[in-house]
MIDOSE-1310 file (N, C-alpha, C; in nm, 2 decimals, decimal comma, always signed):
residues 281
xxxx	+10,21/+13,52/+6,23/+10,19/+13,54/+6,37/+10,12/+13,42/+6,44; +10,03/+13,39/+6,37/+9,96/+13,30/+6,45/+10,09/+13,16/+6,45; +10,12/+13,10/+6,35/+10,25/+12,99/+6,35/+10,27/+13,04/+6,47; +10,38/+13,14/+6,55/+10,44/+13,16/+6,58/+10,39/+13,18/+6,77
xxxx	+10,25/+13,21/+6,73/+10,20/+13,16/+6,85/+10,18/+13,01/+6,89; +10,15/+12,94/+6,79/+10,12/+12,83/+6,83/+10,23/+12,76/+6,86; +10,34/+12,78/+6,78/+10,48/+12,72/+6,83/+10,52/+12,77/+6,96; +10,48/+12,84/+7,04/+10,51/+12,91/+7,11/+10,44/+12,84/+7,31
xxxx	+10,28/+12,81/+7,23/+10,22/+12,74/+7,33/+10,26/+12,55/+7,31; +10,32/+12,53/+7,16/+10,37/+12,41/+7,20/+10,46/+12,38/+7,27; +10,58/+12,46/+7,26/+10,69/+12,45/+7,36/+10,67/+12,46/+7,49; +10,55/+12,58/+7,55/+10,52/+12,61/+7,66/+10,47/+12,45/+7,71
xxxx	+10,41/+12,39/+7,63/+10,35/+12,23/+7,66/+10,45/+12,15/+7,75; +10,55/+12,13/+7,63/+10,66/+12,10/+7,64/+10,76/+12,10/+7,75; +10,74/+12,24/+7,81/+10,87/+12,28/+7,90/+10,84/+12,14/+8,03; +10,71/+12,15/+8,08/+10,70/+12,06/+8,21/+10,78/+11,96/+8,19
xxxx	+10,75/+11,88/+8,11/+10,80/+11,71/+8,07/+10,96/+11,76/+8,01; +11,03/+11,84/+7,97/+11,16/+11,86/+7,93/+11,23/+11,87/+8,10; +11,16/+11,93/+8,18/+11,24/+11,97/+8,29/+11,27/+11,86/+8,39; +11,15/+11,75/+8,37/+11,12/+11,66/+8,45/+11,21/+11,52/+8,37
xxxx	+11,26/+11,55/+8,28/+11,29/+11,44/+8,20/+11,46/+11,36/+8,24; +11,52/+11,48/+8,29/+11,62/+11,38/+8,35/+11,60/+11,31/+8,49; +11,51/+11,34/+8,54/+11,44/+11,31/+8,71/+11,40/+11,15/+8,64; +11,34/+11,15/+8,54/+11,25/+11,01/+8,47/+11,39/+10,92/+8,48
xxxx	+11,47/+10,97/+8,34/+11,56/+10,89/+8,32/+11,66/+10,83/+8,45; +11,69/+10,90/+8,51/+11,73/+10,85/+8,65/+11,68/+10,74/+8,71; +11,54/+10,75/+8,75/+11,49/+10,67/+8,77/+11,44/+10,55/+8,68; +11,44/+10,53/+8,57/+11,45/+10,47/+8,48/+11,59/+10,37/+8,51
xxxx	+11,67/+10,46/+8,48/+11,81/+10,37/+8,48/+11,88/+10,30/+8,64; +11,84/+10,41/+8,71/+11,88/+10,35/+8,90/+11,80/+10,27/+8,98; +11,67/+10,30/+8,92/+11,53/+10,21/+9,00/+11,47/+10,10/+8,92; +11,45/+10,15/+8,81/+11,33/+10,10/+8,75/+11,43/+9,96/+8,67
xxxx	+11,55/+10,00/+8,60/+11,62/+9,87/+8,56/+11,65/+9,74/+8,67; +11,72/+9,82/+8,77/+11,76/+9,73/+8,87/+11,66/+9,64/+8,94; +11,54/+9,67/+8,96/+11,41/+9,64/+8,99/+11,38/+9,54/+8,89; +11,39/+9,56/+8,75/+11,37/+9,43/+8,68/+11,42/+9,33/+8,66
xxxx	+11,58/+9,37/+8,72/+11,71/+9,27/+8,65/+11,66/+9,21/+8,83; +11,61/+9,26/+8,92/+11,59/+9,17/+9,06/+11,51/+9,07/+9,01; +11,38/+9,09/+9,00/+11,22/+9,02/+8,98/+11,30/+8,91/+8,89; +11,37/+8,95/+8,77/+11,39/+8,81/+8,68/+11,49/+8,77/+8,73
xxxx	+11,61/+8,80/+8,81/+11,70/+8,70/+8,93/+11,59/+8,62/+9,02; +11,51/+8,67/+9,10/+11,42/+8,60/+9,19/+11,40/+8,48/+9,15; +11,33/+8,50/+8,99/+11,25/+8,37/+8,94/+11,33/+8,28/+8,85; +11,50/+8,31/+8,85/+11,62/+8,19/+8,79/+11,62/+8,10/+8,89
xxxx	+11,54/+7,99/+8,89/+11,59/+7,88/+8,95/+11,67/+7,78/+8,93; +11,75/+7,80/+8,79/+11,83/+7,71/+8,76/+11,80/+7,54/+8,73; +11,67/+7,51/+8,70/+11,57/+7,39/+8,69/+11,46/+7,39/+8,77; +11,49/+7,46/+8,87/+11,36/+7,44/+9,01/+11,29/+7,55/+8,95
xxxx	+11,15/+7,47/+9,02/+11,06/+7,63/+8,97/+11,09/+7,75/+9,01; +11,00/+7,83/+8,95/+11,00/+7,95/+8,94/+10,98/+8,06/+9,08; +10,92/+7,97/+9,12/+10,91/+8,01/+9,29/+11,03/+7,96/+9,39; +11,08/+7,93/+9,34/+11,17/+7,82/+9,49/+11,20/+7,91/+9,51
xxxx	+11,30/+8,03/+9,49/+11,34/+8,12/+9,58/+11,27/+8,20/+9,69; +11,10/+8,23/+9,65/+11,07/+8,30/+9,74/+10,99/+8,16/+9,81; +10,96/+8,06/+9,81/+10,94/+7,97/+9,89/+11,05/+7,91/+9,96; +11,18/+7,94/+9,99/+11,24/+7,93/+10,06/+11,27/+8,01/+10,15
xxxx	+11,28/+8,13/+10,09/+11,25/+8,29/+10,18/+11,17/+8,28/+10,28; +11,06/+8,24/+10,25/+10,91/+8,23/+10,36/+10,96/+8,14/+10,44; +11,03/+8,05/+10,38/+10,98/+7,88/+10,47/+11,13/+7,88/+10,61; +11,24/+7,93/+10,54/+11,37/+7,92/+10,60/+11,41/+8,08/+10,67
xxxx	+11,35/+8,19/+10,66/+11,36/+8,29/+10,71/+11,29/+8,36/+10,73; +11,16/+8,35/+10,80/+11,07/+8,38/+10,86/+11,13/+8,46/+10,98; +11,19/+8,38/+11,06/+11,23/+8,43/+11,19/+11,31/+8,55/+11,19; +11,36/+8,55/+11,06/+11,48/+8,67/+11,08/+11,41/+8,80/+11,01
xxxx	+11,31/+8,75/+10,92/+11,25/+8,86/+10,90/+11,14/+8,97/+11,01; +11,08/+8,88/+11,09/+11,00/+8,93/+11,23/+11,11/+9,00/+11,32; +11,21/+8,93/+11,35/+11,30/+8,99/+11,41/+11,35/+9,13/+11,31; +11,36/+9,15/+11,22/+11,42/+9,26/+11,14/+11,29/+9,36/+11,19
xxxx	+11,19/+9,35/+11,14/+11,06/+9,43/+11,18/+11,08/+9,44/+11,32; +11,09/+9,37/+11,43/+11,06/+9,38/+11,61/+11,18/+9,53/+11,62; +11,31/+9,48/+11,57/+11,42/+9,59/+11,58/+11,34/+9,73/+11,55; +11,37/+9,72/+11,40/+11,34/+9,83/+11,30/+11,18/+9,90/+11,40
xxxx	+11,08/+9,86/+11,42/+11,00/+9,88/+11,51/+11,03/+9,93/+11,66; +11,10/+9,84/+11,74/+11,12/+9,95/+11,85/+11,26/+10,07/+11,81; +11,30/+10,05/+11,73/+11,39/+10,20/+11,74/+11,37/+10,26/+11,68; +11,23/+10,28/+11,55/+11,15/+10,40/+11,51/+11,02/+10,46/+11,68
xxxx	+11,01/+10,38/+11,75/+10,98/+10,41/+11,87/+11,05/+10,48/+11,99; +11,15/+10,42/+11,98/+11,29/+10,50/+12,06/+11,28/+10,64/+11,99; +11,30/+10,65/+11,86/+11,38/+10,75/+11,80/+11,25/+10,83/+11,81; +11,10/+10,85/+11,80/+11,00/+10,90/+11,83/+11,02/+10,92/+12,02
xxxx	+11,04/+10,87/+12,09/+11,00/+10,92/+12,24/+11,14/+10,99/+12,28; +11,26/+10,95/+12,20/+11,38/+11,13/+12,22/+11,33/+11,19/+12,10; +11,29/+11,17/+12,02/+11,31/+11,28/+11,91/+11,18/+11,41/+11,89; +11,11/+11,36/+11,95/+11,00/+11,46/+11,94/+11,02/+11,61/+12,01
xxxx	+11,04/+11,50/+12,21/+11,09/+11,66/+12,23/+11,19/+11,73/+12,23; +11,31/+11,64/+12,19/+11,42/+11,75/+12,13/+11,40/+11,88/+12,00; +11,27/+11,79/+11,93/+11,24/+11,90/+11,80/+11,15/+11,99/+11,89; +11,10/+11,97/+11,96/+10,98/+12,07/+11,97/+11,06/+12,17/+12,12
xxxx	+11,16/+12,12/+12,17/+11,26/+12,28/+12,17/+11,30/+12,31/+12,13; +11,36/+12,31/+12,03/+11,43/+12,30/+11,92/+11,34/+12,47/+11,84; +11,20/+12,35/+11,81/+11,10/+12,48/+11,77/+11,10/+12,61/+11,81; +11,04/+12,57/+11,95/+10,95/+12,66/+12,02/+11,03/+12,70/+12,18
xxxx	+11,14/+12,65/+12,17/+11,21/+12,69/+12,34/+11,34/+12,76/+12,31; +11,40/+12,71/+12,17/+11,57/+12,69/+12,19/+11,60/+12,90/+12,19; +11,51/+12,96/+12,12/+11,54/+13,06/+12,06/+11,70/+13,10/+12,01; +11,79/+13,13/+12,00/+11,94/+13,15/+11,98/+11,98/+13,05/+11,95
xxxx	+11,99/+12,94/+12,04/+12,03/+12,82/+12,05/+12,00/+12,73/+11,91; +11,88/+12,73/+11,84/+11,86/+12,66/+11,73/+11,91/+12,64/+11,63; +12,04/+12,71/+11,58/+12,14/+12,69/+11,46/+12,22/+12,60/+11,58; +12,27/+12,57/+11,68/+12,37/+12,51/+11,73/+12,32/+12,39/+11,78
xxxx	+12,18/+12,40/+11,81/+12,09/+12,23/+11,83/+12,09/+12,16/+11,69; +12,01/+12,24/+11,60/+12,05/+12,15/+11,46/+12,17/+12,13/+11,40; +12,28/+12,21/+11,47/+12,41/+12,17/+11,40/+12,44/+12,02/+11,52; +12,44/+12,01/+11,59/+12,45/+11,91/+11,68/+12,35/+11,77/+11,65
xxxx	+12,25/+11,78/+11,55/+12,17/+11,68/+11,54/+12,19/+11,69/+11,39; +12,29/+11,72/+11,36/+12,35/+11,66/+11,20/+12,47/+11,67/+11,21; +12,56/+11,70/+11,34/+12,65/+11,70/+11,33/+12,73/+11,51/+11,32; +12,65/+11,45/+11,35/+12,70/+11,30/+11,31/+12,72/+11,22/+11,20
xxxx	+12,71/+11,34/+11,10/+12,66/+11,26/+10,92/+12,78/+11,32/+10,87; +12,85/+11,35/+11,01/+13,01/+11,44/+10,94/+13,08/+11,30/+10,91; +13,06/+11,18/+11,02/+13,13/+11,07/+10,96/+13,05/+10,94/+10,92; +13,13/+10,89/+10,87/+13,01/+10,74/+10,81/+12,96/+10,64/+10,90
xxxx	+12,85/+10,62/+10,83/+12,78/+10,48/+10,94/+12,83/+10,44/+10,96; +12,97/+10,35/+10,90/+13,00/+10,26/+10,95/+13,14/+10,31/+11,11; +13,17/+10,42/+11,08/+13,25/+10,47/+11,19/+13,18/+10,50/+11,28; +13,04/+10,51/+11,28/+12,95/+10,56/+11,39/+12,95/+10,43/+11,46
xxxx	+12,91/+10,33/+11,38/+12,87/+10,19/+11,43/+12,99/+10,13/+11,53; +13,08/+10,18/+11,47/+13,25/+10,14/+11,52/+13,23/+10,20/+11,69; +13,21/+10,32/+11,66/+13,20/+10,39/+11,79/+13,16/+10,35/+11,88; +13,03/+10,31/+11,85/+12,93/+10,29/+11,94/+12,93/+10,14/+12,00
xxxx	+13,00/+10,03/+11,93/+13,03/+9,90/+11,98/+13,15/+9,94/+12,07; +13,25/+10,02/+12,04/+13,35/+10,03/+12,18/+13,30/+10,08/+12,31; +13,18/+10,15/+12,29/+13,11/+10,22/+12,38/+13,06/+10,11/+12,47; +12,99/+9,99/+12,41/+12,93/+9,92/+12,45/+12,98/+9,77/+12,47
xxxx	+13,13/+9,78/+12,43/+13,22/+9,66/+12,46/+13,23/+9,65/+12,60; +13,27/+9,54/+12,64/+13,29/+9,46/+12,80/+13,32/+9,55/+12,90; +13,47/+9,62/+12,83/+13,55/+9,71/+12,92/+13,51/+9,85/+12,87; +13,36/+9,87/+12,79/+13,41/+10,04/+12,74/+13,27/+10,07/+12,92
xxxx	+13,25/+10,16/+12,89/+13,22/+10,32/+12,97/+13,10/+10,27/+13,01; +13,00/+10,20/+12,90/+12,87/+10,21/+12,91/+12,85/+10,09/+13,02; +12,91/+9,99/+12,99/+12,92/+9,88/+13,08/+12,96/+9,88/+13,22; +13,09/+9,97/+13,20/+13,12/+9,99/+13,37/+13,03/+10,06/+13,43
xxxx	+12,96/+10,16/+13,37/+12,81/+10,25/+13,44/+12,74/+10,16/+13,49; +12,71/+10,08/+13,40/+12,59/+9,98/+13,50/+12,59/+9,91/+13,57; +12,74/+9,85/+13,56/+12,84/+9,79/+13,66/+12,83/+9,81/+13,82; +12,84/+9,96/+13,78/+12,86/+10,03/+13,91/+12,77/+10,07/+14,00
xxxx	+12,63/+10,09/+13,89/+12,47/+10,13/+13,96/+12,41/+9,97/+13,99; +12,50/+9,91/+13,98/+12,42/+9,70/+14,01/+12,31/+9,73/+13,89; +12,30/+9,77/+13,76/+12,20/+9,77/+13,68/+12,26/+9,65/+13,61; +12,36/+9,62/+13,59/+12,45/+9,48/+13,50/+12,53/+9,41/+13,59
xxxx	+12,49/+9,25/+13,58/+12,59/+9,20/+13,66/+12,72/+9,20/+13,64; +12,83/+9,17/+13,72/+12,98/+9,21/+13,70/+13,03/+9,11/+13,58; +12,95/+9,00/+13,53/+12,98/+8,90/+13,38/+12,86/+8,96/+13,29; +12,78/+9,06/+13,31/+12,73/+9,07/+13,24/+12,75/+9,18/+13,08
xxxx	+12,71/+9,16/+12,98/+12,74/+9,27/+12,90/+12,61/+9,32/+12,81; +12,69/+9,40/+12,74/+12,60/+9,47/+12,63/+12,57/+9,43/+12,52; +12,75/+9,39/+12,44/+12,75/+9,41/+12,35/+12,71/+9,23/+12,30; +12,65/+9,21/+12,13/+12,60/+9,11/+12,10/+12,45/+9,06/+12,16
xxxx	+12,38/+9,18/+12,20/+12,27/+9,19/+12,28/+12,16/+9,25/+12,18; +12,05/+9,21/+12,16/+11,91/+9,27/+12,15/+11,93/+9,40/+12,16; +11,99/+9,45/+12,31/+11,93/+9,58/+12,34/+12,05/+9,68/+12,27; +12,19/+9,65/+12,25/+12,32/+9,68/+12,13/+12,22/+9,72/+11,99
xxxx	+12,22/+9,58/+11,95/+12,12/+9,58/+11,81/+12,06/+9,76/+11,77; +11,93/+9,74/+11,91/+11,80/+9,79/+11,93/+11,92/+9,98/+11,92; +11,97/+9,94/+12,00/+12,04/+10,11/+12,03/+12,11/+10,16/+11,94; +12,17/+10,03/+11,86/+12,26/+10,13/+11,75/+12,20/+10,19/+11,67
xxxx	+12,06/+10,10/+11,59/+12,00/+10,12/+11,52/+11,91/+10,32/+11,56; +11,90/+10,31/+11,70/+11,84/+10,40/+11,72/+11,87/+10,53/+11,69; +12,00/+10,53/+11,76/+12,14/+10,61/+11,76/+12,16/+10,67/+11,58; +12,19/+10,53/+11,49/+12,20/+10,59/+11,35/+12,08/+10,66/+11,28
xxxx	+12,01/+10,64/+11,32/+11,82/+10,65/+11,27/+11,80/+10,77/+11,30; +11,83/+10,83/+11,46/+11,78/+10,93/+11,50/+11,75/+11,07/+11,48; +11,87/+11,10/+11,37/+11,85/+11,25/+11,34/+11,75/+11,24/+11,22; +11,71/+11,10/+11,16/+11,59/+11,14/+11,02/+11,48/+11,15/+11,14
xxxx	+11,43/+11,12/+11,24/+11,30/+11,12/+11,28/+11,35/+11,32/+11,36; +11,40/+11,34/+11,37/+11,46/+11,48/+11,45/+11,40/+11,60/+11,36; +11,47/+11,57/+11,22/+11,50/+11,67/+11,10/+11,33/+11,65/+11,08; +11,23/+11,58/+11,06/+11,10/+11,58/+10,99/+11,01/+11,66/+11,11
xxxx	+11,02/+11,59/+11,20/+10,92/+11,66/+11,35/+10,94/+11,79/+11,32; +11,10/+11,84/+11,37/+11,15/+11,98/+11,36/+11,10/+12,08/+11,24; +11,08/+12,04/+11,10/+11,02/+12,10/+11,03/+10,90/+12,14/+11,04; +10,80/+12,01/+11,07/+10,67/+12,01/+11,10/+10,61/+12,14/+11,22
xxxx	+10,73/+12,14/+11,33/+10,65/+12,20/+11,42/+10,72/+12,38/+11,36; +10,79/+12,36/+11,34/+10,87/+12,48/+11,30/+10,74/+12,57/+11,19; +10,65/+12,52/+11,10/+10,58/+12,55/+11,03/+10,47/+12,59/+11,14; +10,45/+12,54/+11,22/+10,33/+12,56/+11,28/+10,31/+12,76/+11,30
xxxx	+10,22/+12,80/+11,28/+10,15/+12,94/+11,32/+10,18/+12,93/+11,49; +10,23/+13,03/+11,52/+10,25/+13,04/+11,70/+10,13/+13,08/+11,69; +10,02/+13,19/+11,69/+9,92/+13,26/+11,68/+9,80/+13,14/+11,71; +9,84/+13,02/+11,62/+9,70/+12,92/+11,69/+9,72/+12,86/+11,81
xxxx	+9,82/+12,88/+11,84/+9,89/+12,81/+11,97/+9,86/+12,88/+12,11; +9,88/+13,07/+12,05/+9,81/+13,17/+12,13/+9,64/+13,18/+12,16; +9,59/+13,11/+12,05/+9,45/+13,15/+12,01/+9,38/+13,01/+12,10; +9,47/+12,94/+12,13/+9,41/+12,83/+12,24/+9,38/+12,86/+12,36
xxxx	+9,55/+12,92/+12,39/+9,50/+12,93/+12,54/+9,43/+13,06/+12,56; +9,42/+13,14/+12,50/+9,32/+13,26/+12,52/+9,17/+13,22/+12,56; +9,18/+13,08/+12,49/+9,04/+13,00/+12,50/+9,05/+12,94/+12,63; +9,13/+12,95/+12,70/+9,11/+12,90/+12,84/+9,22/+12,75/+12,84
xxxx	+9,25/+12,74/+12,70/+9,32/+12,60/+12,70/+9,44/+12,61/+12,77; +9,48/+12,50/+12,88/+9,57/+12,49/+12,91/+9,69/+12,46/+12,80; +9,84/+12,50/+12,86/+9,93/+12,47/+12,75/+9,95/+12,32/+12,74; +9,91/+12,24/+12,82/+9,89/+12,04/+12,80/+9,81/+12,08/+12,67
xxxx	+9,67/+12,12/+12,71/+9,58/+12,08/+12,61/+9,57/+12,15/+12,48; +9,66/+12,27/+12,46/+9,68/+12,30/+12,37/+9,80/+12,23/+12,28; +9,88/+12,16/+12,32/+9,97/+12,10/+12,30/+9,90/+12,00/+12,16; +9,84/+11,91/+12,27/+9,72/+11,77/+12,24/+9,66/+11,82/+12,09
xxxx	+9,58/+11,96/+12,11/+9,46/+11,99/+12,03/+9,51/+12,06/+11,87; +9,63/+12,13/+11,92/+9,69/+12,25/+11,82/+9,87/+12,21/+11,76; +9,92/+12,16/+11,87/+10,07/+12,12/+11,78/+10,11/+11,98/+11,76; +10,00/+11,89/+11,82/+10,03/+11,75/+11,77/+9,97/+11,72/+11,69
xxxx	+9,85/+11,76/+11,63/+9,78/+11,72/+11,51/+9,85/+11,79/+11,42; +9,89/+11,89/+11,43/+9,95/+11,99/+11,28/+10,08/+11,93/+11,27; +10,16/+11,86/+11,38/+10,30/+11,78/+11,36/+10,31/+11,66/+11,33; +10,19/+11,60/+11,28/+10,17/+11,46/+11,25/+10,28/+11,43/+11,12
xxxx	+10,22/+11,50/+11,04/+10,30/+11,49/+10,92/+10,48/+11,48/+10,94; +10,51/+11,54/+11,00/+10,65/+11,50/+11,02/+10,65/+11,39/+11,11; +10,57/+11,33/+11,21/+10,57/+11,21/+11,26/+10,55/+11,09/+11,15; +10,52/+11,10/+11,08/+10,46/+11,01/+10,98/+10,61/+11,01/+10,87
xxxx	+10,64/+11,12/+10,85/+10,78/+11,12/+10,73/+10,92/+11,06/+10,86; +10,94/+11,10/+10,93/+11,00/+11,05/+11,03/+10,99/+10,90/+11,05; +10,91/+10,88/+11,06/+10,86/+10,74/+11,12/+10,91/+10,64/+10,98; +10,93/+10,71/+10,88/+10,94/+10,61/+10,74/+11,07/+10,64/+10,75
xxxx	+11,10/+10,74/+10,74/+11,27/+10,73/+10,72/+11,35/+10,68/+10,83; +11,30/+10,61/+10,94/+11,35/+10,54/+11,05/+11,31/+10,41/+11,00; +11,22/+10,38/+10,98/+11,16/+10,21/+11,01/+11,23/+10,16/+10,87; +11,23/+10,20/+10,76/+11,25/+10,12/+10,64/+11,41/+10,10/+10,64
xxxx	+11,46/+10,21/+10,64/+11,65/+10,17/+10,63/+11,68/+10,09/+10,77; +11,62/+10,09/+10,86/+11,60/+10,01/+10,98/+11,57/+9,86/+10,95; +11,45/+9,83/+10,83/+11,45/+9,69/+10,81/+11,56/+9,64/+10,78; +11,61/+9,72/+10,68/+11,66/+9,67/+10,56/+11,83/+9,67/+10,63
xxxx	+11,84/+9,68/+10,71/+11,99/+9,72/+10,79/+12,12/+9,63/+10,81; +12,21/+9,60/+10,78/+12,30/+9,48/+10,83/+12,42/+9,52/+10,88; +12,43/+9,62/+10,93/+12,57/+9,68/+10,96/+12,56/+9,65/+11,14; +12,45/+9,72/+11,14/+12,45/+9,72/+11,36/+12,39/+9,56/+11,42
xxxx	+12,34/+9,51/+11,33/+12,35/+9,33/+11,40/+12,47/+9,26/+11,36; +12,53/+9,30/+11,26/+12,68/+9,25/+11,24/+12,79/+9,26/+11,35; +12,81/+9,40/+11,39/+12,89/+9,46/+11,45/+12,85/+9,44/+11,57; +12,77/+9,47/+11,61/+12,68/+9,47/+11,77/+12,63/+9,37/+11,85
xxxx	+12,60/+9,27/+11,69/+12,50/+9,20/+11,80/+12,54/+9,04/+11,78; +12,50/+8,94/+11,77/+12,56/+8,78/+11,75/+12,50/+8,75/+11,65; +12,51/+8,58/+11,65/+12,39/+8,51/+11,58/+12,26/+8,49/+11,58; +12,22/+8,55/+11,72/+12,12/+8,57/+11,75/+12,03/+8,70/+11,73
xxxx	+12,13/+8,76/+11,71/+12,04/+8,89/+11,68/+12,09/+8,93/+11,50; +12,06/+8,84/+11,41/+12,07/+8,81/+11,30/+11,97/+8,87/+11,23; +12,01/+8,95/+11,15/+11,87/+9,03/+11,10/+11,85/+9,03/+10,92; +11,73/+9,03/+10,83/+11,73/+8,99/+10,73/+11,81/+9,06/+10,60
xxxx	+11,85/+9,17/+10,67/+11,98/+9,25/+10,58/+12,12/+9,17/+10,64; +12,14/+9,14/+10,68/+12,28/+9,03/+10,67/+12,25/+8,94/+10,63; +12,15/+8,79/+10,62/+12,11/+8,73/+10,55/+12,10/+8,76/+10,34; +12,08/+8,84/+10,35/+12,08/+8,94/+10,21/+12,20/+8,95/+10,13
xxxx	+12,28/+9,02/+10,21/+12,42/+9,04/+10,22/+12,49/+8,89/+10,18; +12,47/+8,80/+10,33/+12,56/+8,68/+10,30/+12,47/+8,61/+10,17; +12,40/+8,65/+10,10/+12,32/+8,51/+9,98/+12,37/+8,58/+9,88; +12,38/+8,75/+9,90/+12,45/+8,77/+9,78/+12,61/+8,77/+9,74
xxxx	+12,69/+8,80/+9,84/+12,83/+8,85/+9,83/+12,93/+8,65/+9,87; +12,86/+8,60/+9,97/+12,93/+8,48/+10,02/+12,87/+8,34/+9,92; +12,75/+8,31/+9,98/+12,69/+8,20/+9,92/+12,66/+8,21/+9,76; +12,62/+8,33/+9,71/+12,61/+8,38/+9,59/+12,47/+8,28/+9,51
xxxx	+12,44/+8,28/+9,61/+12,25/+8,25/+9,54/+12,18/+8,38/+9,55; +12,22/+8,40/+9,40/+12,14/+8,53/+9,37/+11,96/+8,51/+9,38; +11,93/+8,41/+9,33/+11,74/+8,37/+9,31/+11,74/+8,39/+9,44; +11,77/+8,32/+9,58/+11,72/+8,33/+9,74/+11,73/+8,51/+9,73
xxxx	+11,85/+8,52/+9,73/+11,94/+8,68/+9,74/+11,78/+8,81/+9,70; +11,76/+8,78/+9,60/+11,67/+8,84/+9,49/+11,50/+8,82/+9,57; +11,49/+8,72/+9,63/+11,35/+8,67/+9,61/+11,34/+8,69/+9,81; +11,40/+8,71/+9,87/+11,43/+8,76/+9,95/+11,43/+8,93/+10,00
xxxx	+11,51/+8,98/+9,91/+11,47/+9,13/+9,88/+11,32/+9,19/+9,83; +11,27/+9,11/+9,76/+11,16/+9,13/+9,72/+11,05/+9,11/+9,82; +11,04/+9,04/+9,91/+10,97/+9,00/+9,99/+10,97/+9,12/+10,13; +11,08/+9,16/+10,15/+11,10/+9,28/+10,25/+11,07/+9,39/+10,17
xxxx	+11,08/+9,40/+10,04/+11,02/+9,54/+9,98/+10,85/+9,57/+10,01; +10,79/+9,39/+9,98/+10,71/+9,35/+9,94/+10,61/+9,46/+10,06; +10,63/+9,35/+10,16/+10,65/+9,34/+10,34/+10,62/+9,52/+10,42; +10,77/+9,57/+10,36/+10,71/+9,72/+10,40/+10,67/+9,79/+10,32
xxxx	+10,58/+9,79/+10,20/+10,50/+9,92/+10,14/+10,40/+9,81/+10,15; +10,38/+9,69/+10,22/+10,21/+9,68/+10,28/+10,18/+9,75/+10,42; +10,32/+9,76/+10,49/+10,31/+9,82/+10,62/+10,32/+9,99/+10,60; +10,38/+10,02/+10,51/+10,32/+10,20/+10,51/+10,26/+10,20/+10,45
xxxx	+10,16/+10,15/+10,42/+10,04/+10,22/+10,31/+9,96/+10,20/+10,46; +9,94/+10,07/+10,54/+9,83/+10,01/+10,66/+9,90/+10,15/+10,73; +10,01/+10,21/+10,76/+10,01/+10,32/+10,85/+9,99/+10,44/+10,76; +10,02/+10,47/+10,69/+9,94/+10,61/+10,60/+9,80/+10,60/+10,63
xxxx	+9,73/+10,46/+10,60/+9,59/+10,48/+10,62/+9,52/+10,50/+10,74; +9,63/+10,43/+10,87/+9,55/+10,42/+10,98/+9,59/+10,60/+11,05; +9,73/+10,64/+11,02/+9,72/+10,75/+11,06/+9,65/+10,87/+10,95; +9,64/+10,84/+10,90/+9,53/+10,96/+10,80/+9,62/+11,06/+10,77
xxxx	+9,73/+11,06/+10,72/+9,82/+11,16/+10,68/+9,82/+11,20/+10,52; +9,80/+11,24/+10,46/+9,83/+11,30/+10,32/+9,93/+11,38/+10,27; +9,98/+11,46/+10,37/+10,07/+11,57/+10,35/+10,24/+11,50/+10,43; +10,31/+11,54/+10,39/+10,42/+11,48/+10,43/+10,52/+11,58/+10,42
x	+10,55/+11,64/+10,52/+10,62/+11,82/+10,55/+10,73/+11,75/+10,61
């Protein structure tokens, strides 16, 4: 009896790490190898030191990297000043309506980015719809355009990005207790200041998960400055792209990548810490 207990609490040991063990291996073999086979591409220089790749990253692409962040930064900002209060009707206004709002704010993942991207450059081509509007309000001169523009770039990005910052808010506020919402203004609180006091602090957490799943696939992006925007609005995922697929300097390619990984998990850890978030709903 006793054997058969203790074999019994060893397996019990056991079950956690058995269940979790293909989760490891996954990651093991999709992250964790690929991740090493980069680091030791980075540092093949082929006779040049060990560093030349990421000293040429710094030295020759600096510019495109700021610019990647300026983008990636204002359309996690775009996608925060529509996205919030669509989620928080969504929550708290839509009633009926909310299976057909969130079918509507996923309904764009029916087709692929890159058909979205497609879309949205005709939209924004010379002769499409969006041009002639502004055309027409004198907001764009009659030579003027959209597309190959900053603000193309800035929008597509925002446009593709938008439903990850929608889906996190929307959870967040959706969790919230209506009852403390009640228990405010009973207190005299206006519905502004209960707003302020009671559903923006408890919806941070999905501001914060939102805010990541916009800004990073946003750095790392090369489809909407390709398509959208010129040479000028050249961003450090096309760069990436052409060192690996064209030029085929893997060490730049490599040491390059590393440096934008590097880049944003110093920038979300400085915003985990400055926003004080822990929880991530």
């Amino acid at each position: 009896m006793a054997g058969t207990a203790a074999g019994g609490a060893r397996r019990n040991r056991l079950a956690p790490y058995l269940l979790i063990a293909p989760g490891i291996v996954w990651l093991l073999v999709f992250f964790v190898a690929p991740i090493l086979t980069l680091a030791q591409t980075s540092v093949e220089g082929h006779g040049a030191p060990w560093w030349d790749g990421y000293q040429r990253a710094l030295s020759n692409y600096g510019t495109h990297f700021f610019r990647s962040f300026r983008y990636s930064l204002a359309a996690t900002v775009l996608a925060l000043v529509l996205g919030y209060p669509l989620s928080y009707v969504i929550a708290f206004r839509a009633g009926r309506l909310k299976n057909l709002l969130l079918g509507l704010v996923v309904l764009p993942f029916f087709t692929t980015f890159l058909v979205r991207t497609f879309a949205w450059k005709t939209i924004l081509n010379d002769g499409g719809p969006a041009a002639w509007l502004l055309q027409q309000l004198h907001l764009l001169s009659p030579n003027g355009r959209l597309l190959d523009t900053t603000l193309a770039v800035v929008g597509g990005l925002t446009y593709n990005f938008l439903p990850f910052m929608i889906l996190p808010i929307y959870v967040s506020l959706e969790k919230i207790d209506r009852r403390l919402v009640e228990a405010a203004e009973d207190l005299y609180s206006t519905p502004l200041g209960a707003f302020r006091k009671v559903v923006l602090p408890l919806s941070m957490p999905g501001v914060f998960a939102g805010s990541l799943l916009t800004f990073i696939p946003a750095a790392g992006d090369f489809i909407n400055a390709q398509l959208l925007g010129g040479p000028n609005q050249q961003m450090i995922g096309t760069v990436i792209q052409n060192q690996f697929l064209e030029v085929r300097d893997y060490s730049l390619a490599s040491a390059l990548s590393f440096v934008l990984m590097v880049v944003i998990t110093l920038g979300v850890v400085a915003y985990a810490r400055v926003l004080g978030t822990e929880e991530l709903a």
